[in-house]
C-alpha positions as CSV (number, residue, x, y, z in Angstrom):
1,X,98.0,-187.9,115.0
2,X,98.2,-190.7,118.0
3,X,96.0,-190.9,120.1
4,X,96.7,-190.5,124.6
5,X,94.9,-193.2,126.8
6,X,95.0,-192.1,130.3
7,X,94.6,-194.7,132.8
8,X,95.9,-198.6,132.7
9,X,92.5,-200.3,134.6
10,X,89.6,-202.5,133.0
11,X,88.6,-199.1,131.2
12,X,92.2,-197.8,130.0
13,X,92.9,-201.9,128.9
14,X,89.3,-202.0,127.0
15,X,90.2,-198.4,125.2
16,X,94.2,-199.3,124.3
17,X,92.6,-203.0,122.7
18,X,90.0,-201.1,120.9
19,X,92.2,-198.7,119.0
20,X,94.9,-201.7,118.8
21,X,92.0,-203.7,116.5
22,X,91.5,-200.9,114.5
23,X,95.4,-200.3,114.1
24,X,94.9,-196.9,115.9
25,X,98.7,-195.7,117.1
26,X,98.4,-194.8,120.5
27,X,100.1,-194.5,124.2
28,X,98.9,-195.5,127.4
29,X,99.6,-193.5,130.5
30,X,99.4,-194.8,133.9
31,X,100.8,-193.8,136.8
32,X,100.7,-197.0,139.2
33,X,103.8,-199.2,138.9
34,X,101.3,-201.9,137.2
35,X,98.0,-202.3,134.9
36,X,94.9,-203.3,136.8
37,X,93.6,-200.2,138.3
38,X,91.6,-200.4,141.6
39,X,92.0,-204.8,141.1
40,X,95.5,-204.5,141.7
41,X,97.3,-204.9,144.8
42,X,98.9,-202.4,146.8
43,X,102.8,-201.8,146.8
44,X,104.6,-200.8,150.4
45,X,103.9,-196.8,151.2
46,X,101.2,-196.6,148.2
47,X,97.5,-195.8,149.2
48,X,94.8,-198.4,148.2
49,X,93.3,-199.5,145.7
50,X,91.9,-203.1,146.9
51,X,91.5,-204.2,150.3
52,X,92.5,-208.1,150.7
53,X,88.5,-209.4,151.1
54,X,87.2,-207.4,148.1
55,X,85.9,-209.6,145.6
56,X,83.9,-208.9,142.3
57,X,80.2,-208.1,143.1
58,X,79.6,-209.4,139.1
59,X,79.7,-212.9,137.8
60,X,82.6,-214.1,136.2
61,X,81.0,-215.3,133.1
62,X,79.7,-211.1,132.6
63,X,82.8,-209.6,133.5
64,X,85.5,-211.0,131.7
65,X,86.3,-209.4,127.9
66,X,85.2,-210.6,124.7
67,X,87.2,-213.4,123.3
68,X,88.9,-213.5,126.6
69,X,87.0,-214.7,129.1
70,X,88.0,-215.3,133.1
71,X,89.7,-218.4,133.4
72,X,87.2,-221.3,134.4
73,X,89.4,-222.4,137.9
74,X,87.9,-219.0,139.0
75,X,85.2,-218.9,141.4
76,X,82.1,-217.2,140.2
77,X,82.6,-214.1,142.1
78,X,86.6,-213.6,142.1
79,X,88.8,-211.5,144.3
80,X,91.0,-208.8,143.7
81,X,94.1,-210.4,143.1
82,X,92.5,-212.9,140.9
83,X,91.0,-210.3,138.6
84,X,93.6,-208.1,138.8
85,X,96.1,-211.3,137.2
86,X,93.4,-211.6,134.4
87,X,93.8,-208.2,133.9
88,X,97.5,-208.1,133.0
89,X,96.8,-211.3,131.2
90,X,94.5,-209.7,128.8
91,X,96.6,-206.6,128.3
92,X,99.5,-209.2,127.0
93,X,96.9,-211.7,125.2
94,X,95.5,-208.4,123.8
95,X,99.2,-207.3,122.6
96,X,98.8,-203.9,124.3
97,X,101.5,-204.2,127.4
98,X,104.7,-203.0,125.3
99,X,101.9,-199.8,124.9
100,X,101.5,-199.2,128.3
101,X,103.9,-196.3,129.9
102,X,104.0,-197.6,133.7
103,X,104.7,-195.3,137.0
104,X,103.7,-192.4,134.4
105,X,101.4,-189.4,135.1
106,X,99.8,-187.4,132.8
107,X,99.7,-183.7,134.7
108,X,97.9,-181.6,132.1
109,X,95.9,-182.0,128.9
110,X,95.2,-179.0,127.4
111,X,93.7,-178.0,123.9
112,X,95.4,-176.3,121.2
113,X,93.8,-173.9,118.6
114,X,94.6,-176.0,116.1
115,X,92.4,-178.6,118.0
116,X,95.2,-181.0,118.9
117,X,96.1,-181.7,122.6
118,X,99.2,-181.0,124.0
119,X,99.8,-183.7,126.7
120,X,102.4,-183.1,129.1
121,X,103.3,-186.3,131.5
122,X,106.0,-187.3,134.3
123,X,107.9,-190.2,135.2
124,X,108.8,-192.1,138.5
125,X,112.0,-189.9,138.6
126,X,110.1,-186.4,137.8
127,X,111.3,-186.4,134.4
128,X,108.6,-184.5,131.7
129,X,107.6,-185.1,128.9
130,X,105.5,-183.2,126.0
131,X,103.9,-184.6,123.5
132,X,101.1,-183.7,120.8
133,X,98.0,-185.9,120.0
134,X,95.1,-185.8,117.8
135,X,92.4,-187.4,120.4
136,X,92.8,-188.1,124.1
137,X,90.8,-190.9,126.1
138,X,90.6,-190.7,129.9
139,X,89.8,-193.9,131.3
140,X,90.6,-192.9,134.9
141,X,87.0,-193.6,136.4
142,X,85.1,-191.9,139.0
143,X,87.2,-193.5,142.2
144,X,89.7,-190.4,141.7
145,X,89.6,-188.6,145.2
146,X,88.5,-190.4,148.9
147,X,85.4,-188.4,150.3
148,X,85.7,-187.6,153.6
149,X,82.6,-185.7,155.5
150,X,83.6,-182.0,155.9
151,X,83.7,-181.2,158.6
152,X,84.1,-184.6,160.7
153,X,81.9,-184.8,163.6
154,X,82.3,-182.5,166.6
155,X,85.3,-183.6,168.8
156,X,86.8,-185.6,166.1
157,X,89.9,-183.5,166.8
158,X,90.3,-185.2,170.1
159,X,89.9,-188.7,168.9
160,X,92.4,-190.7,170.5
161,X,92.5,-193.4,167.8
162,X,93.1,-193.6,163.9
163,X,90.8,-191.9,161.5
164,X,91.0,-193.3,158.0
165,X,89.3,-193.8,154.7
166,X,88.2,-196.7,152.9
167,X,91.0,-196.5,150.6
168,X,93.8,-197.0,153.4
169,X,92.0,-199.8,154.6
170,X,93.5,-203.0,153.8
171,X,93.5,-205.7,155.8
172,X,91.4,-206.7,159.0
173,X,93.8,-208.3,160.8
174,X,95.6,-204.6,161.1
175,X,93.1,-204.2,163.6
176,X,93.5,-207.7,165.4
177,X,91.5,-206.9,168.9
178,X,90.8,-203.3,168.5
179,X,87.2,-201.9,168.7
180,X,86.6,-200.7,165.3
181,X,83.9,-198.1,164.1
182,X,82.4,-198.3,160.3
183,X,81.0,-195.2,158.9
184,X,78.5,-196.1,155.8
185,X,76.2,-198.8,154.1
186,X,77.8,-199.0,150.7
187,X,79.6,-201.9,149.1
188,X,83.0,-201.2,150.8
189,X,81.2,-200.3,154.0
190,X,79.6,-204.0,154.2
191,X,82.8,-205.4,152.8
192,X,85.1,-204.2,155.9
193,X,82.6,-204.3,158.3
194,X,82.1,-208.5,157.8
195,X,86.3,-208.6,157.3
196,X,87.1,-206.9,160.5
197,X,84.3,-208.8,162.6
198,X,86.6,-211.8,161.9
199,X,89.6,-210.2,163.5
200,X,88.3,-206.8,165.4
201,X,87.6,-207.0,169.4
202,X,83.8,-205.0,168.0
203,X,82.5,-203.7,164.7
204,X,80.3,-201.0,164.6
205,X,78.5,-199.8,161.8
206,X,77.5,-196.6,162.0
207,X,74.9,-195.8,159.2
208,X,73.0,-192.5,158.3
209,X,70.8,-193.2,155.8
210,X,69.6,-196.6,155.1
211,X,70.3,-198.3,151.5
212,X,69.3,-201.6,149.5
213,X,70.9,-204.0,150.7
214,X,70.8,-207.2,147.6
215,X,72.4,-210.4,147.7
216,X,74.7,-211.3,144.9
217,X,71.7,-213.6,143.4
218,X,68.4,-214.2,143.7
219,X,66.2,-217.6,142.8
220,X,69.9,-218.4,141.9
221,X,70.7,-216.0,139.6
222,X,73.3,-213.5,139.5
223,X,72.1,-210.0,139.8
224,X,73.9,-209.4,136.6
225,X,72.6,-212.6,134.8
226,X,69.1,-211.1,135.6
227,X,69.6,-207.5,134.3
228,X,70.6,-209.0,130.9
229,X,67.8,-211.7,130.9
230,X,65.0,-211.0,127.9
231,X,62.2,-211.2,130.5
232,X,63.6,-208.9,132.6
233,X,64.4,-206.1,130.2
234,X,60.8,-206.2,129.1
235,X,59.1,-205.0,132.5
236,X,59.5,-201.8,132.9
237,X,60.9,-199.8,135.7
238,X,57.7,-200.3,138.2
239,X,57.4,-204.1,137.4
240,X,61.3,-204.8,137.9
241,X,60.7,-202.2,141.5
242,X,58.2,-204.6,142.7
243,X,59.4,-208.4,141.3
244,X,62.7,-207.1,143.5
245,X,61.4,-205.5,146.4
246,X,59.5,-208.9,146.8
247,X,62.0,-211.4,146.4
248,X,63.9,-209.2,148.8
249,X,61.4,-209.3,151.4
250,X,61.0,-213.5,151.1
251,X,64.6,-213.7,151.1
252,X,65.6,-211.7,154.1
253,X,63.0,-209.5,155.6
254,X,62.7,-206.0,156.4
255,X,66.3,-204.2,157.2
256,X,64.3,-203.0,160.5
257,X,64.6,-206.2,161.4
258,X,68.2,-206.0,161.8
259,X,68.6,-202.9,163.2
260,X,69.5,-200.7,159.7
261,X,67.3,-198.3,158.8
262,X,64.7,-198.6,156.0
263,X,65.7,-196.7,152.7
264,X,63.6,-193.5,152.4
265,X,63.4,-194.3,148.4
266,X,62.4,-197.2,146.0
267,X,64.9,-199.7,145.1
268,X,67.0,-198.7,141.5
269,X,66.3,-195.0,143.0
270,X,70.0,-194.9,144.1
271,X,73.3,-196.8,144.1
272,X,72.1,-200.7,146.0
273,X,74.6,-202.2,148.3
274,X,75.4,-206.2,146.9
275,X,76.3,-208.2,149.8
276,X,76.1,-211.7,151.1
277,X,77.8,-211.3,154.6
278,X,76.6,-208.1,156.3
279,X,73.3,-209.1,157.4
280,X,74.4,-212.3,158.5
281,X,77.1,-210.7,160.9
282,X,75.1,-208.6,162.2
283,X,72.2,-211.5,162.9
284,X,75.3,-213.3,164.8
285,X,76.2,-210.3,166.8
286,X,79.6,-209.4,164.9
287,X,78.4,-206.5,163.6
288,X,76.5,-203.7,165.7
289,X,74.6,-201.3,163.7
290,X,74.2,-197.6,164.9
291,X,72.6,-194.5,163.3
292,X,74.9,-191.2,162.6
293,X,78.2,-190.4,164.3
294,X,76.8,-186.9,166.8
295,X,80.4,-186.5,168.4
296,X,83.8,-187.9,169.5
297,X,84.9,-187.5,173.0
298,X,88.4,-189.1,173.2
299,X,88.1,-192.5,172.4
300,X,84.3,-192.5,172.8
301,X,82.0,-191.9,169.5
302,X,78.7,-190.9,171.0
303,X,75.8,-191.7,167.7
304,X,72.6,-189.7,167.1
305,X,70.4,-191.8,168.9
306,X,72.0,-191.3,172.2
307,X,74.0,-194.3,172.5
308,X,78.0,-194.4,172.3
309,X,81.3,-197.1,172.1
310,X,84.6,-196.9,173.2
311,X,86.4,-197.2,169.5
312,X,90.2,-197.4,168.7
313,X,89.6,-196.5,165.1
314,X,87.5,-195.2,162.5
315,X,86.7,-196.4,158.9
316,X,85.1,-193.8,156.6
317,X,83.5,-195.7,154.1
318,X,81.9,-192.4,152.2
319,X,82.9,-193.5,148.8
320,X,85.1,-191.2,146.4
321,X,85.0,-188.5,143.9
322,X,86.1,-188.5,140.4
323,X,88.7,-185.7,139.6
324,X,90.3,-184.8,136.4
325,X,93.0,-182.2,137.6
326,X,94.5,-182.7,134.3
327,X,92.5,-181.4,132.0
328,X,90.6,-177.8,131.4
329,X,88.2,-176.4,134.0
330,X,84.8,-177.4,134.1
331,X,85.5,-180.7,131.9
332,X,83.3,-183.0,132.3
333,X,81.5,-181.4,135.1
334,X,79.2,-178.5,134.7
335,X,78.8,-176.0,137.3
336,X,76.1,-178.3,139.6
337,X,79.0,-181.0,139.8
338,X,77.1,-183.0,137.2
339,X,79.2,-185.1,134.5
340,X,77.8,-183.5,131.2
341,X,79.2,-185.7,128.2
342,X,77.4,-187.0,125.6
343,X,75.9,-190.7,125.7
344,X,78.2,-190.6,128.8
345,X,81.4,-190.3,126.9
346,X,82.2,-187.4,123.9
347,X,82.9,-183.9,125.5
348,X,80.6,-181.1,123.4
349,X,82.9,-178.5,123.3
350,X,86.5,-180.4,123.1
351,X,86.9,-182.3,119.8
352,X,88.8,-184.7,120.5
353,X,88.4,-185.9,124.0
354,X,86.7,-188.7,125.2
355,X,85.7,-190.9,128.6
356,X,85.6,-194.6,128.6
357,X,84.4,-196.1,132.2
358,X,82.4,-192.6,133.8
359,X,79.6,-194.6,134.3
360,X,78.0,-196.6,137.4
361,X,76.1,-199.2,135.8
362,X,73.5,-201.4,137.8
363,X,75.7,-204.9,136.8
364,X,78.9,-206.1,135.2
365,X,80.5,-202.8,133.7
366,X,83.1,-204.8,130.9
367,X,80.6,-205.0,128.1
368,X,79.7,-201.1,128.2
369,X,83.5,-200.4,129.0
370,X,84.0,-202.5,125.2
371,X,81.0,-201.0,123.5
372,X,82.5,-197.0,124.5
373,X,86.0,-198.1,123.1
374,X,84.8,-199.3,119.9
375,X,82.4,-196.1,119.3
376,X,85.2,-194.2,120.2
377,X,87.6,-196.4,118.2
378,X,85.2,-195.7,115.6
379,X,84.8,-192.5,115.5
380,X,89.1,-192.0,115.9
381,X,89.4,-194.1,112.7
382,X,86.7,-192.1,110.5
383,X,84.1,-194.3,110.0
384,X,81.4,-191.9,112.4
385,X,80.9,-188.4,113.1
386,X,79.0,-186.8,115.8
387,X,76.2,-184.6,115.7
388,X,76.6,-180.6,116.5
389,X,77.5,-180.0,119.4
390,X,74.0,-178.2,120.2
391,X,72.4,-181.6,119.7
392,X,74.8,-183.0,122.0
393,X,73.7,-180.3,125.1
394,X,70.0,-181.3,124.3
395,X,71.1,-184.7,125.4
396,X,72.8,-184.2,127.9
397,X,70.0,-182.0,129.0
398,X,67.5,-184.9,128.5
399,X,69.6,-187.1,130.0
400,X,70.3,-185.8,132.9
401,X,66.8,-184.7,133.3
402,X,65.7,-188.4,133.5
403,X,68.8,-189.5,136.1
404,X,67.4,-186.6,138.0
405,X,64.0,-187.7,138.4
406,X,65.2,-191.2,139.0
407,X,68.1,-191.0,141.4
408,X,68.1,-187.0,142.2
409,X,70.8,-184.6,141.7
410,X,74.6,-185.1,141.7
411,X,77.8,-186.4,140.3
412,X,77.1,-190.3,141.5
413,X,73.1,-189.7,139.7
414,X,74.4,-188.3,136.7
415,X,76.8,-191.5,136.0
416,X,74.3,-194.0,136.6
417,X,73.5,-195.9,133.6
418,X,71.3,-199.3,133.1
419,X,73.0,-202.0,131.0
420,X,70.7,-203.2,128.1
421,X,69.1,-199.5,126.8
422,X,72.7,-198.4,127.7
423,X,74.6,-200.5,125.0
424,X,72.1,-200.1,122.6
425,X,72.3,-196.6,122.6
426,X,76.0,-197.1,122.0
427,X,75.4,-199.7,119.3
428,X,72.7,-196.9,117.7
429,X,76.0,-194.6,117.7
430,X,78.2,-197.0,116.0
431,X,76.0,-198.0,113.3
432,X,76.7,-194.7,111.6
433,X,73.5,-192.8,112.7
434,X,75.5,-189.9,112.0
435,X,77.6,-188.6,109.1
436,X,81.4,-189.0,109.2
């Protein structure tokens, strides 16, 4: 039987050319009016996915596909419409547009006892359709559903201004001399903060818990280039702490320095923030950092340390939840919230259904997003088999044991993967470690 790819990004585009190599009959499903995922552009009345400054936080040269690299006119670090164009040129180079079912929404995925899945999907004009497959891949990564804090600070309710989430952010010049106030320290936190300092009256960014923050290289390297470099694979997890921490603290001092507070935790203990810009517009009085959001009075946002500013507007930056309303309850999360899958991509206890691109790698993601849709290409077309699914829990169990210690608990830990032993557990996998 086919085979259902959900999702039309980098992951969805890496799983539909995998199968396509391996002359795997398939469909792609995605519901955006255009392949490219969170790269691609917005249309007029749709929410998100790229604001107009976001850029790749990868290098070029480790984030383009195999046999298909980024074109060379690129810069090193390209920006969303630039990367979402390579996209749709490497779904037509790879021969897998014509496969790709466009303003499309796959509203359940449900296992029959027979083991197939039973797919049922609508179109633009609300038109379903059912259809059987042998396997289903969702490729629909873990930028599902914005996270807003619940509840928003006292007072919120009387905020004169306009409250909004990252993902309806698009362009600083929307806020041409307004005073603008950033909640967060993560990529797209940094990322609007420096774009509306260009174009905003004030920028504020307000900051509860301090992060990383890592340029996009170091002794001119890419942060990327670096993870995959021989010598830095071999130092283990304290030596690559402390080589970092002290090129961070030649390159640009202590965050105190700036106002943003130090990270409670070790660097590669959580998610880093990758930014040129942030630390620079604050140094030039762009930016203003602030601790925690205490209240809102009317168009005043008072912080936890006392002090307050008069804002017109409010950018929550808090990042997003994955969501798979779609398929059966409690797949892939367990009951803590925790992704549960095994080597980050086979579901235990549904034959049959996979996940390419649920995994928040510390540099470029495309090679892992290949090496997932070959296994599971691989294991679609017969030539693997999995272990029981009782090995598979122990695992998962190890696993997330170890992301635990490392990065504590939750959905973002249980995701986190780092590149090198990544792929080579992948490559273990595909070499037939198991019987078919």
């Amino acid at each position: 039987m086919r085979v259902c790819v959900i999702g039309a990004g980098m992951a969805g585009l890496a799983a539909a050319r995998a199968l396509a190599v391996r002359g795997v009959d398939f469909d792609c499903m995605e519901r955006a009016a255009d392949v490219g995922g969170i790269w691609r552009q917005a249309q007029a009345g749709e929410r998100g996915p790229a604001y107009q400054s976001l850029h790749l936080n990868t290098a070029k040269q480790l984030s383009g596909f195999t046999g298909f690299p980024m074109p060379d006119a690129f810069p090193l670090y390209p920006r969303h419409g630039d990367v979402a164009a390579y996209l749709r040129s490497f779904a037509e180079w790879a021969g897998v547009l014509d496969r790709i079912e466009l303003r499309t929404e796959v509203v359940s995925a449900r296992q029959d006892p027979d083991g197939a899945w039973t797919v049922v999907s609508q179109d633009a004009e609300g038109a379903s359709t059912t259809r059987r497959y042998g396997h289903v891949i969702v490729a629909v990564g873990p930028h599902a559903e914005p996270a807003l804090p619940s509840p928003l600070p006292p007072g919120a309710e009387t905020f004169a201004g306009r409250i909004l989430h990252s993902v309806d952010y698009h362009d600083g010049r929307d806020f041409d001399g307004q005073r603008v106030v950033v909640v967060g320290l993560g990529a797209s936190a940094v990322d609007i903060a420096a774009d509306l300092s260009r174009h905003a009256s004030q920028t504020v960014l307000s900051v509860r818990r301090g992060l990383h923050i890592v340029p996009k290289q170091l002794y001119g390297l890419s942060l990327d280039e670096i993870a995959n470099a021989p010598w830095w694979t071999r130092m283990s997890l304290a030596e690559q702490r402390s080589f970092v921490e002290q090129a961070l603290l030649v390159a640009r001092g202590k965050l105190a320095d700036y106002g943003l507070p130090e990270p409670d935790h070790r660097i590669f203990s959580s998610a880093v923030t990758i930014s040129d810009e942030i630390l620079s517009r604050i140094r030039h009085g762009a930016v203003t950092p602030r601790p925690a959001i205490d209240a809102i009075d009317g168009s005043r946002v008072v912080f936890s340390d006392g002090t307050s500013a008069d804002a017109d507007a409010i950018v929550y930056c808090t990042g997003f939840r994955s969501a798979f309303p779609f398929l059966p309850a409690g797949c892939p999360k367990g009951p803590g919230g925790s992704v549960e899958l095994y080597k980050r991509v086979v579901a235990p206890d549904r034959r049959g259904l996979y996940f390419v691109g649920l995994v928040r790698p510390v540099g470029a993601i495309t090679r892992l997003l290949e090496a997932q849709s070959g296994w599971v290409a691989h294991l679609i077309g017969g030539a693997g088999g999995l272990p029981d699914p009782e090995i598979m829990h122990k695992e998962i169990s190890g696993y997330l044991a170890g992301v635990a210690e490392r990065y504590g608990q939750g959905e973002g830990s249980s995701i986190q993967v780092d590149v090198v032993p990544y792929l080579q557990e992948l490559r273990d996998e595909q070499e037939g470690s198991h019987a078919a």
